[in-house]
C-alpha positions in Angstrom: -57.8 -55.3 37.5 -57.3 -52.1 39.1 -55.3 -49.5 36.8 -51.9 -48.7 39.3 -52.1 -52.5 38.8 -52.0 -52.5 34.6 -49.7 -49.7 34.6 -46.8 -51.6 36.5 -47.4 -54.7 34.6 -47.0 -52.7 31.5 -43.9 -50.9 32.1 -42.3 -54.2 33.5 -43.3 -55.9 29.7 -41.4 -52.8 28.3 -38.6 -53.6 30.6 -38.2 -56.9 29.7 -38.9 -56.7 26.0 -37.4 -54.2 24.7 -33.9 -55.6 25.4 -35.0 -59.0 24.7 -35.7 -57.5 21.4 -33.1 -55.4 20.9 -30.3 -58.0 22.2 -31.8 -60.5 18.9 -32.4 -57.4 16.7 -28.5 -56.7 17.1 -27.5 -60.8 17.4 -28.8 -61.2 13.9 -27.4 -57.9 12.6 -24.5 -58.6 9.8 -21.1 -59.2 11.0 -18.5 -56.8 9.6 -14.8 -58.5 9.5 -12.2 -55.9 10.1 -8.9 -56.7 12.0 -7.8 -53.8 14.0 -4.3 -53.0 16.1 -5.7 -51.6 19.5 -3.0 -50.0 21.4 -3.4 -49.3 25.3 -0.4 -48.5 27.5 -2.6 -46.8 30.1 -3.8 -49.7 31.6 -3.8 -49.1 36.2 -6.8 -51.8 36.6 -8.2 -54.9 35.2 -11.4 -52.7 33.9 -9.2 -50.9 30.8 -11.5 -47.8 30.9 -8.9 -46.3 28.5 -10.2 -48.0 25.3 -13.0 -49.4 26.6 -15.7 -47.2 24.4 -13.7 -48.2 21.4 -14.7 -51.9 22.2 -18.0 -50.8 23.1 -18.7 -49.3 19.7 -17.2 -52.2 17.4 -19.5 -54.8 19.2 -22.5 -52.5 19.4 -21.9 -52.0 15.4 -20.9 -55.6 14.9 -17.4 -54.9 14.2 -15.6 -58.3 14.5 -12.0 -59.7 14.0 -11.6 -61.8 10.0 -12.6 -65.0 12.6 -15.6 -63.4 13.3 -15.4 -63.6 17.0 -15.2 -60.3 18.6 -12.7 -57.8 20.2 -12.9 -58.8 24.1 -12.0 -55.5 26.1 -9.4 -57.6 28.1 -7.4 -59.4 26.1 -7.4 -57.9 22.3 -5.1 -55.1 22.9 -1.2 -54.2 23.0 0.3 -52.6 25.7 0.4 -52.9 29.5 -1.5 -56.0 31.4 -2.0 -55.8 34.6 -1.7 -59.7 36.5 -4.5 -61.3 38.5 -4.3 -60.3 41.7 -4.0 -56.6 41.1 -3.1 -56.4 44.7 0.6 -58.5 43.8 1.2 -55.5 41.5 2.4 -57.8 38.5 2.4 -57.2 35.0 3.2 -57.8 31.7 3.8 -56.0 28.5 2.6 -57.1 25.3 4.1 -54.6 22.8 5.4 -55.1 18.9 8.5 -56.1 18.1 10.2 -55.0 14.8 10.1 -58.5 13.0 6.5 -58.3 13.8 5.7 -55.3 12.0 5.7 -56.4 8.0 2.8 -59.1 9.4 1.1 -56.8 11.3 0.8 -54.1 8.2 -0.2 -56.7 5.9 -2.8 -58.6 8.4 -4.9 -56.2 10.1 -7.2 -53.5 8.1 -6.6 -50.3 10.9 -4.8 -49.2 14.1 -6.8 -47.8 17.0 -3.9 -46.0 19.4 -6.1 -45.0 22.5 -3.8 -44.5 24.6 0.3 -44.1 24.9 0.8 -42.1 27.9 1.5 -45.2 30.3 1.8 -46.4 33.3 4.2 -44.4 36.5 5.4 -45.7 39.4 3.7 -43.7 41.6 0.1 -44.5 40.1 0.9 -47.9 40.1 2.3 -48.5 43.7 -0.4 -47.6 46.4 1.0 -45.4 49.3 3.5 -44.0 47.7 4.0 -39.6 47.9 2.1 -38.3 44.8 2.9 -35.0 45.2 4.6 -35.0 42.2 5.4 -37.2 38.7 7.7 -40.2 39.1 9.4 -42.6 36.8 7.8 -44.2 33.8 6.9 -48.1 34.0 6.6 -48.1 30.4 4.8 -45.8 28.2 5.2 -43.3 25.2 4.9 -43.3 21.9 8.3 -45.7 20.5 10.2 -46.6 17.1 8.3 -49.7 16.7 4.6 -48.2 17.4 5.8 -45.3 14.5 7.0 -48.0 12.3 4.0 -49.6 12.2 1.9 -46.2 10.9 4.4 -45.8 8.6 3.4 -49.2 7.4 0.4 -49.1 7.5 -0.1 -45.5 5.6 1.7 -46.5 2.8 -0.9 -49.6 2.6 -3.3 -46.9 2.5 -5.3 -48.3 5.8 -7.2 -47.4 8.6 -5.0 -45.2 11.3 -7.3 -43.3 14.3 -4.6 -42.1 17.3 -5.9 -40.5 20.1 -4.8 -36.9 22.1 -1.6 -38.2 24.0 0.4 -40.2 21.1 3.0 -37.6 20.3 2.7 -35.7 23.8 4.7 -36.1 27.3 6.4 -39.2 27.7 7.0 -39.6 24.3 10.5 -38.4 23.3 10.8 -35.0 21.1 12.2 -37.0 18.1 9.7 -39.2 17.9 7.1 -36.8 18.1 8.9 -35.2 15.5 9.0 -38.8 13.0 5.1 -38.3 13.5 4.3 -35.2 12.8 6.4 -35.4 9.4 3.9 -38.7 8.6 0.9 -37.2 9.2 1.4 -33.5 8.4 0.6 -31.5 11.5 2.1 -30.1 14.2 1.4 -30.3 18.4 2.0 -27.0 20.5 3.0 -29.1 23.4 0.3 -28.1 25.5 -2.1 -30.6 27.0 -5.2 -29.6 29.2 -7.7 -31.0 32.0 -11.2 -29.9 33.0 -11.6 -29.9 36.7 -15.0 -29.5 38.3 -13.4 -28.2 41.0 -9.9 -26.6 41.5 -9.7 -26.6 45.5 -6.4 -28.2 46.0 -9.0 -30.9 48.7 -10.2 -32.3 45.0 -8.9 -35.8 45.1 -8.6 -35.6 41.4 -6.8 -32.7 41.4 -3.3 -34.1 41.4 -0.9 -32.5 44.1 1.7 -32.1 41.8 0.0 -29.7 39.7 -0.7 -27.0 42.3 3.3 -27.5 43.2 4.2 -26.9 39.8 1.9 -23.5 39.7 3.7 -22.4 42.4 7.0 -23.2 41.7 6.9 -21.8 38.1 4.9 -18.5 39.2 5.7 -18.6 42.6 2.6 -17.5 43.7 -0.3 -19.0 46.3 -2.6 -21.5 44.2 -5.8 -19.5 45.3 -8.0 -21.3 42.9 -11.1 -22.8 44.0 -13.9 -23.0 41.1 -14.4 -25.0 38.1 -11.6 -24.5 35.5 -9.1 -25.9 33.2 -5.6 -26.5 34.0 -3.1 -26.2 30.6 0.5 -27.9 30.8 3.3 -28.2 28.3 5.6 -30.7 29.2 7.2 -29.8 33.2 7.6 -26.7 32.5 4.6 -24.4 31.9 1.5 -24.4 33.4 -1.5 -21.8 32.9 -4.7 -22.0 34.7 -8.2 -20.8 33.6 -10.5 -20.5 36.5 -14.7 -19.7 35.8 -15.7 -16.2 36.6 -11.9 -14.9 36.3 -10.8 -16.6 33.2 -13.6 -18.5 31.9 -17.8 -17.9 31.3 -17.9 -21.7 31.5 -15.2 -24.2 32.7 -16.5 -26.4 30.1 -15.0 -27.0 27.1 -17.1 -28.1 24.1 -16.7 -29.5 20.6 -18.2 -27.7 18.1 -18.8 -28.8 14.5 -19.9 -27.4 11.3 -23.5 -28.0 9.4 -21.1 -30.6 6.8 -20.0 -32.5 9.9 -23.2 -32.6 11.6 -24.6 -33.8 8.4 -22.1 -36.4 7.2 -21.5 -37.9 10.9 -25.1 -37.3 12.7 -23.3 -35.8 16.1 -24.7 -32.6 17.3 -23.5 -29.2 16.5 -22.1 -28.5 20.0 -22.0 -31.0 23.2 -19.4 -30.7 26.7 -16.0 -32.9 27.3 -14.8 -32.9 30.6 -11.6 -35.5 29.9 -8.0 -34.5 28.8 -7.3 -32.9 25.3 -4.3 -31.6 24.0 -3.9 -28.7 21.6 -2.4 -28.8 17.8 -2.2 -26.9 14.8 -4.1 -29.1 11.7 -1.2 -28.2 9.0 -1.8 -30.0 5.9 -4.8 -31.7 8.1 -8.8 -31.2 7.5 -10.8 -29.9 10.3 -13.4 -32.1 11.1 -14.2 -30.3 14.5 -12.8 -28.1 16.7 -12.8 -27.6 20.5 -13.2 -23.9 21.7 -13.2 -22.5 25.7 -15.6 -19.9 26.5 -12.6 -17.7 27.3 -13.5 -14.2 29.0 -11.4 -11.0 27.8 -9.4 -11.8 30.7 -8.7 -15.3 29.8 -8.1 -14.2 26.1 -5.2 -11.7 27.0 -3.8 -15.3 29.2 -3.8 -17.2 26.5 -2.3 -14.7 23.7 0.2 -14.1 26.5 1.4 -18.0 25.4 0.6 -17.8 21.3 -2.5 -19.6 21.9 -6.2 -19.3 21.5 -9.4 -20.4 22.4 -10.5 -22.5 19.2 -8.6 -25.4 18.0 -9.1 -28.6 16.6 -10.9 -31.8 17.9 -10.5 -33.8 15.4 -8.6 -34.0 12.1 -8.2 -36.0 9.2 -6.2 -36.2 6.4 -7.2 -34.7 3.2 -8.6 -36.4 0.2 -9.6 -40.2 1.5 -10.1 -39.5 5.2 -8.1 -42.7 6.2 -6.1 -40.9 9.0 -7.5 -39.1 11.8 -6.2 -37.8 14.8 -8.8 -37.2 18.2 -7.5 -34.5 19.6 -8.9 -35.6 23.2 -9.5 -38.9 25.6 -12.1 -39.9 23.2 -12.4 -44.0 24.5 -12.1 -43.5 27.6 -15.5 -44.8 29.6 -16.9 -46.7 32.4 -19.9 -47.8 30.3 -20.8 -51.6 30.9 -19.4 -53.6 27.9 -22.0 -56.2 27.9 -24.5 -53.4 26.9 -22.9 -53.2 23.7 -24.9 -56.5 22.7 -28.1 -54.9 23.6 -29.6 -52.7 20.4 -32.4 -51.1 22.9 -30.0 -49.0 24.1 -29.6 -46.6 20.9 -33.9 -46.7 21.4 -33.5 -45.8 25.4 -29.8 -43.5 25.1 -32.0 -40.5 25.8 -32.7 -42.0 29.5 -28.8 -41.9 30.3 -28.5 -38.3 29.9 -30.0 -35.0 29.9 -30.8 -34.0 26.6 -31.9 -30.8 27.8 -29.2 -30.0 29.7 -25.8 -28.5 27.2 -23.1 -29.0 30.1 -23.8 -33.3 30.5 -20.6 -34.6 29.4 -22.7 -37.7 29.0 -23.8 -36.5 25.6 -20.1 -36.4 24.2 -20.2 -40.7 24.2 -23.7 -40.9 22.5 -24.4 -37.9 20.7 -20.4 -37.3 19.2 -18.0 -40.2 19.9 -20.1 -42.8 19.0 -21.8 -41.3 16.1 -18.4 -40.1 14.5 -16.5 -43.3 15.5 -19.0 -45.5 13.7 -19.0 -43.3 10.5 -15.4 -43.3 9.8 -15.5 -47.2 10.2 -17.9 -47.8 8.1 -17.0 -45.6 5.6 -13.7 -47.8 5.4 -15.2 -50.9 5.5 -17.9 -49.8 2.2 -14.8 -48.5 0.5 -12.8 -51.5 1.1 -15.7 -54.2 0.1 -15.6 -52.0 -2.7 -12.3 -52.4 -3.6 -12.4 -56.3 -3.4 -15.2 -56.3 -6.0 
């Protein structure tokens, strides 16, 4: 048999076993009961990319609801459901109701809130102007979704909310209820990396270059990689590479006892929305920082901010509330690849290791790693507690 011959055959054998063998490595794995409240208002098509690397990492680490069947990225959610066909533009909203809330508390072991900013009218409706923000459809953080952390802190369970929970839509009182629980405080400013800032980037929403030059009424004349900063409709600062930045990039850096405790690497890219806060009473489990130039600096102290703040936070003591400070779950990664345990054995082939600025390392070298460790840390202490 010639060699080019043996070579194929044995790389097509790796192919096929090694998820074969990881799919019944992970099917016979131990399935871990824990009922969790997922909350996803951002919902604008049927594949619910917002929380979809939440579901991704409770099936990959055989998290399962108390029946033991698991959570299905479609339908195991609250919040905004879009109606088969997309095209008709239905939907439906599955939020909680107040009578519901005493149940909910008691029933379920955590709340996962991915995502509250919602659903407009303008990104819902195709061909309508987006050159600038419209009407909310529903969305924002409301009485009933606080209610339910109230409940469920003073059970002393699970509670994980993610970067947009107390920010724009949600009303300043409420934001206010939810600071008060959870003992630290939002600066009201919200940020985006852009790989590009020419106003032709189709991701690069219109509105936001009007708002630039409405507030400083000057040209936009920005055309590099950089960040854009908003609070509320009001302000808006942009950091531009070269001018304001050494790298557009922001990153998330950790210390050696979070590297240690969590595996996740000391320092990997993000390239999604974050928002920034002040931890308070909170415990820094990370922090982001922007390679800010002096230039940059002097921008940002112009505003009382700075160019380290945190990631993630938790509460002090039991570490059974913590707050990710950026659009952790949001991914387009296949969810039937969550049943396949090869993957954790062939991760290194989906990014470049070697490479510091591949936001692909934030899913498998930060969020997945850190994700999986504060669940299961819960679920040991809980087992525990029913001994």
């Amino acid at each position: 048999m010639k060699k080019p011959l043996i070579i194929f055959i044995i790389v097509l054998v790796v192919i096929l076993i090694l998820p074969a063998a990881g799919f019944f490595g992970w099917f016979f794995e131990e399935k871990k009961p824990m009922n969790i409240v997922i909350l996803d208002k951002t919902v604008h098509s049927m594949d619910r990319v917002k929380h979809r690397a939440l579901t991704w990492v409770l099936a990959n680490d055989r998290f399962v609801k108390e029946n033991k069947r698991k959570y299905y990225l479609r339908k195991d959610y609250y919040g905004f459901y879009p109606i088969k066909p997309l095209r008709s533009k239905q939907f439906r909203i599955n939020d909680f109701r107040l009578v519901e809330l005493p149940a909910l508390s008691e029933n379920n072991d955590a709340v996962y809130y991915a995502d509250t900013y919602g659903v407009f009218f303008n990104d819902w409706y195709q061909g309508i102007n987006k050159s600038r923000r419209s009407r909310k459809l529903f969305g924002g953080l409301n009485n009933n979704d606080y209610l339910l952390l109230v409940e469920m802190k003073k059970k002393n369970k699970l509670i994980i909310l993610e970067y947009n929970t107390i920010d724009y839509p949600s009303t300043a009182y409420d934001r206010f209820k939810l600071e008060g629980l959870l003992g630290f405080k939002t600066t009201g400013w919200t940020g985006q990396y852009y790989a590009s800032l020419d106003p032709a980037n189709e991701n690069l929403p219109p509105w936001v270059v009007d708002l630039y030059k409405k507030k400083t009424r000057e040209d936009w004349s920005f055309t590099k990689a950089g960040i854009v900063l908003l609070k509320g409709e009001n302000e808006i600062l942009v950091l531009e590479e070269g001018t304001h930045l050494e790298n557009a990039l922001p990153f998330i850096v950790s210390n050696e006892e979070t590297v240690e405790k969590y595996g996740v690497v000391p320092r990997v890219a993000f390239d999604k929305k974050f928002n920034i806060i002040e931890a308070r009473d909170n415990r820094v489990i990370s922090n982001f920082e922007l390679n800010t130039t002096e230039e940059g600096e002097l921008l940002l102290d112009k505003h009382f901010l700075t160019n380290e703040f945190p990631a993630v936070i938790a509460n002090q003591g039991d570490l059974r509330t913590a707050y990710f400070s950026g659009d952790f779950a949001t991914s387009n990664i296949p969810p039937w690849t969550a049943s396949f345990g090869s993957l954790n054995i062939l991760k290194r082939l989906l990014y470049n290791e070697a490479d510091p600025n591949d936001t692909r390392r934030f899913f498998w070298l930060y969020y997945r790693p850190i994700l999986t460790g504060i669940l299961n840390d819960y679920y040991l202490e809980k087992e525990l507690e029913l001994e």
